[in-house]
Each structure stands twice: as C-alpha cells, then as structure tokens.
C-alpha positions as CSV (number, residue, x, y, z in Angstrom):
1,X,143.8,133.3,10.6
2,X,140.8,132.4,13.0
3,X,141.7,130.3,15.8
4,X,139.8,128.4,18.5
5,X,139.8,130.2,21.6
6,X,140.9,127.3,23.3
7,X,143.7,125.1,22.3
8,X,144.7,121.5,24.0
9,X,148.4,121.8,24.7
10,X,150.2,118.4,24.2
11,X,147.3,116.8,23.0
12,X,144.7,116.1,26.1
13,X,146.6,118.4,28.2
14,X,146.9,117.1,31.8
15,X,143.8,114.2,31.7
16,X,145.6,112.2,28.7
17,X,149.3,111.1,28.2
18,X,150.7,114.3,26.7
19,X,151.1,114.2,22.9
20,X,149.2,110.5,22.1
21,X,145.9,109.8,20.0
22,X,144.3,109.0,23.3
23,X,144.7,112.8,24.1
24,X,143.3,114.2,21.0
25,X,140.2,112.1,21.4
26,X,139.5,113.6,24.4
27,X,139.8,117.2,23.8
28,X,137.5,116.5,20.8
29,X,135.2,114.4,23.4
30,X,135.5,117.7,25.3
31,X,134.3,120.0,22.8
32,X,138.0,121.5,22.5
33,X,138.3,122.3,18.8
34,X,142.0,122.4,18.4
35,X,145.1,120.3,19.7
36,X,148.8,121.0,19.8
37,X,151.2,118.9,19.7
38,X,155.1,118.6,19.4
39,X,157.0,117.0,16.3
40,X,160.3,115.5,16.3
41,X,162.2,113.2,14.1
42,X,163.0,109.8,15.0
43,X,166.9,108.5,13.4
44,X,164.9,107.1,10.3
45,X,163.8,110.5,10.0
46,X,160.0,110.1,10.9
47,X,158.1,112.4,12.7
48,X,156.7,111.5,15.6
49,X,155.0,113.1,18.9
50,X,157.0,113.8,21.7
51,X,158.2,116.9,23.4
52,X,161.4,116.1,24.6
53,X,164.7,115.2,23.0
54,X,164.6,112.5,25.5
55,X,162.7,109.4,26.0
56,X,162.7,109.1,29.6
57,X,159.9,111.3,31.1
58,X,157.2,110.7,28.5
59,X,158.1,107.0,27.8
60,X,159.6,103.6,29.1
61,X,161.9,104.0,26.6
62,X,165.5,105.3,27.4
63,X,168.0,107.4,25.3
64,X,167.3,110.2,22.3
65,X,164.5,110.8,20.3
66,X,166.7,110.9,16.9
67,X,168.7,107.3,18.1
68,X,165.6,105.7,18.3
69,X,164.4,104.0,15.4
70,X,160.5,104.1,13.9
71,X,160.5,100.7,15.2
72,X,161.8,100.8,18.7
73,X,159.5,103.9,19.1
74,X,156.2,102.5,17.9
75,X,157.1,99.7,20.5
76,X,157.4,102.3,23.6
77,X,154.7,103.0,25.9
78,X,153.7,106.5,26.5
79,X,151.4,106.2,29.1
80,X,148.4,104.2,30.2
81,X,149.5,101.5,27.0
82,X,149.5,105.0,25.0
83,X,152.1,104.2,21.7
84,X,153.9,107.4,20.4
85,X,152.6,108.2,17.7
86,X,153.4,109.4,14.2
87,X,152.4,112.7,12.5
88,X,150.1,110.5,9.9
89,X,148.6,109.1,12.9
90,X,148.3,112.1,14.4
91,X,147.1,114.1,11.0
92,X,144.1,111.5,10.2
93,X,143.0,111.2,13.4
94,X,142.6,115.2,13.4
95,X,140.9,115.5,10.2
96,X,138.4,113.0,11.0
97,X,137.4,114.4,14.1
98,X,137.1,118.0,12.5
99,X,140.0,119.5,15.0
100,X,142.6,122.1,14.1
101,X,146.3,121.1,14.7
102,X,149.1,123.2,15.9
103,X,152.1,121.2,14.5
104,X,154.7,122.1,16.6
105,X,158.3,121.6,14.8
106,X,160.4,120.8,17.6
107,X,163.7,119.9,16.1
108,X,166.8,118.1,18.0
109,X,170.0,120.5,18.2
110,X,171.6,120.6,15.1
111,X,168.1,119.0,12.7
112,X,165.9,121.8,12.7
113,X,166.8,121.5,8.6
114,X,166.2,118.3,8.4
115,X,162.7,118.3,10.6
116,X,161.3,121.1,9.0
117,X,161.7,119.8,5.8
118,X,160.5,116.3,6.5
119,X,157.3,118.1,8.5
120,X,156.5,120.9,6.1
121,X,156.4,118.1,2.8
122,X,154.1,115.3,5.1
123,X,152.2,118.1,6.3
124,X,151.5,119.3,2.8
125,X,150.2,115.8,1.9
126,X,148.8,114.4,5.1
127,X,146.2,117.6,5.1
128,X,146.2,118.2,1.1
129,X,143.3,120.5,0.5
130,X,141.5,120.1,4.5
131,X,139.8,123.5,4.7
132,X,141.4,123.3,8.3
133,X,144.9,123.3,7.4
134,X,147.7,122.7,10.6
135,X,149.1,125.3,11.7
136,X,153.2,125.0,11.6
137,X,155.1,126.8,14.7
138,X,158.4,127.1,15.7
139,X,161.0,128.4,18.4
140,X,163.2,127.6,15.4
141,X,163.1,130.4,13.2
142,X,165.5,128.7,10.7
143,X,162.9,125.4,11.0
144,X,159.7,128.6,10.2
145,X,162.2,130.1,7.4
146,X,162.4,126.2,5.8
147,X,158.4,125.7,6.0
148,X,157.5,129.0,4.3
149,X,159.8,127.7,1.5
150,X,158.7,124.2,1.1
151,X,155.2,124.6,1.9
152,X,154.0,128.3,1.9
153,X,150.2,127.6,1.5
154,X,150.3,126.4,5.4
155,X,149.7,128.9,8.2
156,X,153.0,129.4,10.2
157,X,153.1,130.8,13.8
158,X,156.2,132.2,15.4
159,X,156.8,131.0,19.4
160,X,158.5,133.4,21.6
161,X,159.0,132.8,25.1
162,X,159.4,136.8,25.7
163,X,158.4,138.8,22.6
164,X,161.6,140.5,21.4
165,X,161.8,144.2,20.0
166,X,162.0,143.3,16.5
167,X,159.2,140.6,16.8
168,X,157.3,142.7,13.9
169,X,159.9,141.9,11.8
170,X,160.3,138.5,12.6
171,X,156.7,137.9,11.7
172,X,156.7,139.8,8.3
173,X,160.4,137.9,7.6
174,X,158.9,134.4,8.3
175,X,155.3,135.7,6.7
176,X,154.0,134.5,10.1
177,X,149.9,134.2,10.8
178,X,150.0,134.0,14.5
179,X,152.0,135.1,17.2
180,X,152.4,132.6,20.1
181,X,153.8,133.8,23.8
182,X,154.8,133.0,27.1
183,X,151.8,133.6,28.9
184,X,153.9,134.9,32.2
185,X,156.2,136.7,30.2
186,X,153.5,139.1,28.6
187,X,152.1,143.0,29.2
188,X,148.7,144.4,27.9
189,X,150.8,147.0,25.8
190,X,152.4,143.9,24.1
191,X,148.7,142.3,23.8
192,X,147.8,145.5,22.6
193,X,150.6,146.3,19.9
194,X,150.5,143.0,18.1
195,X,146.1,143.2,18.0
196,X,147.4,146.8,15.8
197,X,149.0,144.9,13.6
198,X,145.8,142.3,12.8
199,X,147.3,139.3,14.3
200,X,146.3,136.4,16.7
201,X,148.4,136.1,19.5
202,X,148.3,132.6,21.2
203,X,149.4,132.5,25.1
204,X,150.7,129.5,26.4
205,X,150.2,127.8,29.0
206,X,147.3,129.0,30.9
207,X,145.9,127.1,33.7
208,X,144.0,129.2,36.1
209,X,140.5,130.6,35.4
210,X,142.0,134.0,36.7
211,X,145.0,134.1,34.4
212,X,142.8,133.3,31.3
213,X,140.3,136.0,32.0
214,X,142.8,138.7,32.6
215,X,144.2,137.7,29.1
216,X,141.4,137.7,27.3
217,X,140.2,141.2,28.3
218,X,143.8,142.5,27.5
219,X,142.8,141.1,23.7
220,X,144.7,138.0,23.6
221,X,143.4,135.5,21.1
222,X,143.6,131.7,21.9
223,X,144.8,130.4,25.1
224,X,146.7,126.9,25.2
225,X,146.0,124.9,28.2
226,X,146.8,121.6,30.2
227,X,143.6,122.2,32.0
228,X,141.1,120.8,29.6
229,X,138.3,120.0,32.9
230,X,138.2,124.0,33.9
231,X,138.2,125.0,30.4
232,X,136.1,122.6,28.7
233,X,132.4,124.3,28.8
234,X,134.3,127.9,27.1
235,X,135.7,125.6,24.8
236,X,132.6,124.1,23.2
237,X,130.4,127.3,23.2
C-alpha cells in the first residue's frame, strides 16, 4: 500500500480542533493528502471522532464517550464552535476532498467488539468502491482481527507503541498493510527489518524538522504530525 508521506494526526494536527471537519479542511487547504483520525462509539453505538474515552479535554461536554448519546454529542462543542463529528461526516467530507483516511478504531475498555464491528461495516459502505479506500488501524488487535473478518477488502495497519519481537507475525496474523510506530521508541535496524519485509512503516508523532529527516533517511515511510505549518510545503510536493 502507497501512503502519503505526510499524514495529519488528529485531523488539522495542532492549527484545528483535533479530530473535527474544520481540521480536515485544512490539511487538505494545506496540500496534506491524508488525515487520521480516532473512532469511538457513542452509547447508541455511533461512531464518532474523538480520541479520548473522556469528554472533558476535547469538549465542553463532561463524562464518557460511550454514556453520551448521538444527541448529547452532536450538541457538544469541540473547539472554536467545532461539533464532534461522526464517521459519515467525517467519510464524505474525505472523499470529496480527494484525502486518504486513517480510521483509527479506538475502542472503550471492554467494546473493542462492538466498535470494530460497527466501524469495519460503515466503513465498507461509507467509502464503497473509492479507489482511496481508509485505512483501518488498531492498538486493538482483537478490534484488527474483527475488521479483517467483516471487511477484508480494506487496508488494515497494526499500531505499536514499541514494535515487539513477534511483530512479523502479528502483521501476517492480522494480514496487516502497514506498520505504524512510536516515533521515539524506534531503531534504524527496526526501520530497516520491516522495509525487508515490503511494508510501510508509519511513525507517529513527529514534530521537529530534525526528527523527520533522521527517519526518513533510516527508510521510514509516512510520518504523522501535529505540525501541519513546518511540514506543509513536503506535503504538497
């Protein structure tokens, strides 16, 4: 799988509220070509974008994500009069801007079932046929395990924070397209081993021009930043 070599953590990274439309407008005003975001289910079981399991840092909202209902969530701010918004939301908006999306399925404790499932099927039919399919990660490899099964025609990518040992075999398990690391947490023998075995490894999150260039000439493929102004000229070449 090709990816950009820039990717817009969280949305707009640091110059948006994190994981909103407003962010993925601008990396695509940017010339970014591809946007993470996080996924998580709301207690109707909707997915929505919001990192934490928590509403309070992102929102004016109090309590759990999987508590709050679609309702009370749509009404939350996120920033700047930013609404959370919902993977459909999120989905259209990528495909008519042209942008790739790494879906992040970031389950509650004790749903990672349940959100994969729900993720994988609207995934499925929110990009249908889009020659730039999402891209479905994980920390979860149970959630990873449930997407190749429901949906196996969408890229998955495995997040480590430290790539284990037996991180080939996780890959080859979950039938994995991308590797995606720690960016702290990494070696250029590691950079090096997983290029042997053909596969795009994904460093996150790199702010610092002198970080990303030492990466890239270890062999590391894409690079997932909040700094969107530093990075913005690389990332529309």
């Amino acid at each position: 799988m090709r990816l950009p070599r820039w990717i817009a953590h969280r949305g707009g990274g640091a110059l948006a509220p994190e994981n909103t439309l407003a962010g993925i407008r601008l990396a695509a005003r940017m010339g970014f070509r591809a946007v993470e975001f996080d996924v998580m289910l709301s207690a109707d079981d909707s997915p929505f974008l919001i990192h934490d399991e928590t509403l309070e840092r992102t929102t004016n909202g109090r309590g759990e994500v999987c508590r709050t209902t679609d309702r009370e969530l749509a009404a939350l701010d996120a920033g700047a009069g930013e609404r959370v918004p919902s993977l459909r939301e999120a989905a259209l908006l990528c495909r008519r801007l042209g942008l790739r999306a790494n879906v992040e399925v970031k389950p509650a404790r004790g749903l990672a079932r349940q959100t994969a499932e729900v993720v994988a099927r609207q995934a499925q039919t929110l990009w249908g046929d889009d020659p730039l399919p999402p891209l479905l990660s994980s920390f979860s490899l149970e959630a990873l395990e449930i997407c190749r099964d429901l949906a196996p025609e969408l890229p998955r990518g495995v997040l480590f924070e430290t790539l284990p040992d037996d991180w080939p075999d996780v890959v080859r398990h979950l039938g994995a397209v991308s590797v995606h690391c720690d960016a702290t947490r990494l070696s250029a023998e590691q950079v090096a081993a997983v290029r042997r075995q053909g596969l795009p490894l994904c460093c996150y999150t790199v702010n610092a021009i002198a970080q990303a260039e030492r990466l890239l000439a270890w062999g590391v493929s894409s690079l997932f930043t909040d700094r969107l102004d530093l990075f913005a000229a690389d990332a529309a070449a």
